[in-house]
C-alpha positions in Angstrom: 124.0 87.0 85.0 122.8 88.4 87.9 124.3 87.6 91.2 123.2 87.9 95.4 125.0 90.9 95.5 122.9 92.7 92.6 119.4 91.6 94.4 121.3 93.3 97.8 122.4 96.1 96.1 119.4 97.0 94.4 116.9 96.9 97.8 119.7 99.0 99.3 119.7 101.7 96.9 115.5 101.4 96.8 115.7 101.7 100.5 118.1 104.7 100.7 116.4 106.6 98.2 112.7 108.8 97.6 113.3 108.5 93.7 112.6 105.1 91.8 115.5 103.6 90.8 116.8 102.8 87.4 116.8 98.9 86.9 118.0 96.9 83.6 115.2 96.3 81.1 116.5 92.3 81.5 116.2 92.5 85.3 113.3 90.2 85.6 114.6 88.1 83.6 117.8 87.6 85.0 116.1 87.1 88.8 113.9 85.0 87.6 117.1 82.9 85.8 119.0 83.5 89.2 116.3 82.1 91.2 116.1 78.9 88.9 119.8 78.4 89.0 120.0 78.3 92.8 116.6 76.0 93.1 118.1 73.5 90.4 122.3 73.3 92.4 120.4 73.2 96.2 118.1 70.2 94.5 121.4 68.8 92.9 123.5 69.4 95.9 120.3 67.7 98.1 120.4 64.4 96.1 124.1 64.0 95.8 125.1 64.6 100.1 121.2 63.1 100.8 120.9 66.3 103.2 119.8 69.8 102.4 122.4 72.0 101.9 121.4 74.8 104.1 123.9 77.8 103.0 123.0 77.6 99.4 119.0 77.3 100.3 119.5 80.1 103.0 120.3 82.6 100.3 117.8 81.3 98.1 115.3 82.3 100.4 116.9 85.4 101.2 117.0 86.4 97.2 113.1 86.0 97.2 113.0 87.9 100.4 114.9 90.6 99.4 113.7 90.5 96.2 109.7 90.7 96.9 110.7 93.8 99.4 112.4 95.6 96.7 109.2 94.8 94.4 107.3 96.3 97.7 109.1 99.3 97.7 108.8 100.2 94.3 105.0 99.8 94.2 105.0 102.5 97.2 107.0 104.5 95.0 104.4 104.1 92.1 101.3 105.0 93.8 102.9 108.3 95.3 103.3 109.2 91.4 100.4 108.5 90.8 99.2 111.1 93.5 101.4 113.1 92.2 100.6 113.2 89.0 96.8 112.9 90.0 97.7 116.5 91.9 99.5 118.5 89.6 98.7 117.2 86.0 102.4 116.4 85.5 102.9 114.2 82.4 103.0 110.6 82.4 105.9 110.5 80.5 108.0 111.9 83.4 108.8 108.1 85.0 111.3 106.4 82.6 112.6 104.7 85.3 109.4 102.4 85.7 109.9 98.7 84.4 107.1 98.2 81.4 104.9 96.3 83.9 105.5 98.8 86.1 104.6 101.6 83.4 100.9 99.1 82.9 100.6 99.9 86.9 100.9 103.1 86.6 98.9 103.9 83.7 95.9 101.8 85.3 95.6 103.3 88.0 95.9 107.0 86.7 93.1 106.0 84.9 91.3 105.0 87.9 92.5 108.0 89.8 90.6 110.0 86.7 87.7 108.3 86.4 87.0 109.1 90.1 88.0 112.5 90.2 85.3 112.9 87.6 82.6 111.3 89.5 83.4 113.2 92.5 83.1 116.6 90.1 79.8 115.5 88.7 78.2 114.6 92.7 79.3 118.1 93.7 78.2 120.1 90.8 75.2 120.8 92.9 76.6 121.9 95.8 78.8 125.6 94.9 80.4 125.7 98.1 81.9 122.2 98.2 82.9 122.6 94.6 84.7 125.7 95.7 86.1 123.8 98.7 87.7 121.3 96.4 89.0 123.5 93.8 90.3 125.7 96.0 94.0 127.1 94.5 96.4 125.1 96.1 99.5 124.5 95.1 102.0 120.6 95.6 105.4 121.7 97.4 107.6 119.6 98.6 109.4 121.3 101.7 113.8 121.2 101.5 114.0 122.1 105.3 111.8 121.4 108.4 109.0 123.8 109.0 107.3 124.8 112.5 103.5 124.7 112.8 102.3 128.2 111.7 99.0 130.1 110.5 97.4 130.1 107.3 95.7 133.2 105.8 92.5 131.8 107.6 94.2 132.0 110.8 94.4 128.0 110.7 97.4 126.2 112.4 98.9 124.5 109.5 102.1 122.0 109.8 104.6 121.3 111.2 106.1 119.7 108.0 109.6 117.4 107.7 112.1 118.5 105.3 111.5 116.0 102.2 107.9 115.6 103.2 105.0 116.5 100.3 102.3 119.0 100.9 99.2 120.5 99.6 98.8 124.1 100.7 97.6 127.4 99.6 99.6 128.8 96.8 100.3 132.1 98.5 101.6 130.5 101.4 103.1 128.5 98.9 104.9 131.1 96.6 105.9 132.1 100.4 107.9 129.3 101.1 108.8 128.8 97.5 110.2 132.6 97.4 111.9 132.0 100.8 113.7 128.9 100.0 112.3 126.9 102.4 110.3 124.6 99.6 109.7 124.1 96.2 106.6 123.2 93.7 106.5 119.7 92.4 106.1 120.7 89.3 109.5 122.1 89.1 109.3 125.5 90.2 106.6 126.7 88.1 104.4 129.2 89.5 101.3 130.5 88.1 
């Protein structure tokens, strides 16, 4: 049975942390039991004093609240995969910690993420340089230190960039950083 304490410590470690977290595959189920046991002993404890017992419906509302945040937070989490994965071609199969609804999401909207990435291939077929534009190499880092604002081969200001933060650059500016330590590919340091 799941308890207040689960539902808190859950959110916290959703908050604290850039990777999905792992929840039970009966998680659900056990909110959802959670939920109904506290709405069935406030209704009992309502009829019994004849006033509403305002501790045990406080955290009642506090479970949903803390609950629908952590459901918040995990959607976020799901739609940067999917950019990710929509980026890089890494393989679907790479989130196991997505609940199976969760895994539905994510599958859907790959799909959708596909499906327009084709359509926007087949509208710029006809114009070479924007197709060149958009295919142009670049490579998904994700930076492990803070980086100044610098120049790109063009002579471009490019950054600056926050340690943690999730970039699309130029992959010999990105083997660069890679090579230097200062970042490394999202697909787990394989370079081409």
């Amino acid at each position: 049975m799941i308890t207040y304490n689960d539902i808190y410590e859950a959110l916290r470690k959703e908050r604290y942390s850039e990777q999905l977290q792992t929840l039970t595959k009966k998680f659900l189920r056990d909110i959802a039991e959670y939920f109904d046991d506290k709405k069935k002993s406030s209704e009992k404890e309502e009829s019994l004093s004849g006033e509403t017992s305002s501790k045990g419906k406080k955290q009642l509302e506090n479970a949903i609240s803390m609950f629908k945040e952590l459901m918040l937070r995990r959607k976020k989490k799901i739609l940067n995969l999917v950019f990710i994965a929509a980026e890089t071609g890494l393989s679907k199969r790479d989130f196991e910690n997505l609940l199976p609804f969760e895994k539905s999401l994510f599958e859907k909207i790959m799909d959708s993420v596909e499906i327009s990435d084709r359509e926007l291939k087949e509208i710029m077929k006809g114009s070479e340089e924007v197709t060149t534009l958009i295919s142009k190499e670049n490579m998904l880092i994700v930076f492990k230190e803070d980086i100044e604002e610098f120049l790109d081969l063009e002579g471009n200001k490019t950054g600056p960039f926050a340690k943690g933060e999730i970039a699309s650059i130029n992959s010999d500016i990105a083997k660069i950083l890679i090579g230097g330590g200062k970042a490394e590919n999202v697909e787990g340091n394989k370079e081409e």
